[in-house]
C-alpha atoms as one frame of an Amber mdcrd trajectory, in Angstrom:
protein
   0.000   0.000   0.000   1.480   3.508  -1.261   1.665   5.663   1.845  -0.064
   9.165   2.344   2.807  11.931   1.983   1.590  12.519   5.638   3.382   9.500
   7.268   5.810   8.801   4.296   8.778  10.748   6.690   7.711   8.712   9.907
   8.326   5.310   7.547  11.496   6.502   6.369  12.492   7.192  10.075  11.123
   3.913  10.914  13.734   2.176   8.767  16.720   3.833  10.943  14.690   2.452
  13.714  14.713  -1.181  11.964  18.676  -0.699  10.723  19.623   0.097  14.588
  17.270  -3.056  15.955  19.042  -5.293  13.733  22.557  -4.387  14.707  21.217
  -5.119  17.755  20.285  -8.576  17.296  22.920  -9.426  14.965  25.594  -9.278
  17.863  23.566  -9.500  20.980  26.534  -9.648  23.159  28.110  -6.571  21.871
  27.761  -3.360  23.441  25.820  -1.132  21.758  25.625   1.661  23.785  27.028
   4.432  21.925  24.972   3.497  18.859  21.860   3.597  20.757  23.030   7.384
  22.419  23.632   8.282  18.272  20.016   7.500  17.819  18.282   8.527  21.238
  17.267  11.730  20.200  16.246  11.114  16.757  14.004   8.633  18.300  12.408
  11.007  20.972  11.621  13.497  18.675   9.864  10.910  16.046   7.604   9.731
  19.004   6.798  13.260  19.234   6.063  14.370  16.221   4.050  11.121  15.966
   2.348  11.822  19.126   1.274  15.400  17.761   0.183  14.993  14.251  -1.702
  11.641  15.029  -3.513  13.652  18.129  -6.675  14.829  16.048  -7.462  11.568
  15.082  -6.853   9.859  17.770 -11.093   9.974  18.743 -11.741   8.272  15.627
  -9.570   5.495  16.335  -9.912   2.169  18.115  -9.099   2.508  22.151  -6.987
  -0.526  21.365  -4.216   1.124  18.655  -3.964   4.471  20.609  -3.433   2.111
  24.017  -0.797   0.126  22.047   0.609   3.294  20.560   0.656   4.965  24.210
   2.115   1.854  25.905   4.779   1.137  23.723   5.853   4.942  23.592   6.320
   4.949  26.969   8.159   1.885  27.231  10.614   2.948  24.424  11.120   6.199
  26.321  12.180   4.510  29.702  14.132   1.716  27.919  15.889   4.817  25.977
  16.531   6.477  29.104  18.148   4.090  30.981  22.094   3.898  31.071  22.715
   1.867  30.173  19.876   0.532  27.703  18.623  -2.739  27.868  19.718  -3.568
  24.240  18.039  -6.305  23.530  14.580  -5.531  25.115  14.942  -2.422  23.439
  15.740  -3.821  20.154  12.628  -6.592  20.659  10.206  -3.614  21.349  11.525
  -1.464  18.164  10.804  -3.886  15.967   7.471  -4.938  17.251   5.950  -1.380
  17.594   7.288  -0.500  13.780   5.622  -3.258  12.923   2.644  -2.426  14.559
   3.050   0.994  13.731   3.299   0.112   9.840   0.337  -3.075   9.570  -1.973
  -1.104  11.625  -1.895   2.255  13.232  -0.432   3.786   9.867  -3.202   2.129
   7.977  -5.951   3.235  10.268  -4.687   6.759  10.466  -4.522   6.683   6.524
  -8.457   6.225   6.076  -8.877   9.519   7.859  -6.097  11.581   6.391  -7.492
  14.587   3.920  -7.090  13.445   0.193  -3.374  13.546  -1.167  -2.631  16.347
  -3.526  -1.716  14.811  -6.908   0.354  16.617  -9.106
């Protein structure tokens, strides 16, 4: 499914997401640290950003996605915050909520979304 220009910068930012998850699990015994501290910011600000242009639709969606969405969030934030991380629970948790993020909330959010432009 072609996304809406609306989220097309949150999946490109999900694929950094993906990129440092898989490093991640690739050497689970490394430490990872600094890589995560490259990305921790980058990250905090896409769950904003998220948090804020999703926010006027959030009535018209399902109590379950915006719990999910809200959980996860908050659990990324406190793994991300730690020092240092929990690597691999962090990694897990990436993965999952891009996932989710991607298959459903994206979708959902994309049936309300105003008509793209066309040019």
């Amino acid at each position: 499914m072609k996304r809406h220009p609306a989220l097309q910068d949150f999946s490109r930012e999900h694929h950094t997401a993906l990129s440092l998850a898989n490093r991640i699990r690739k050497q689970p015994q490394a430490d990872h640290q600094a890589d995560i501290e490259r990305h921790r910011d980058e990250l905090l600000q896409h769950f904003d950003a998220e948090e804020q242009q999703f926010l006027p639709y959030w009535p018209q969606l399902p109590i379950a996605l915006q719990q999910r969405f809200a959980a996860e969030h908050a659990e990324l934030r406190r793994l991300l915050a730690q020092t240092p991380a929990d690597a691999a629970q962090l990694a897990e948790l990436l993965t999952a909520h891009v996932r989710f993020e991607e298959r459903e909330l994206f979708n959902a959010i994309q049936d309300l979304l105003p008509p793209a432009a066309t040019s």
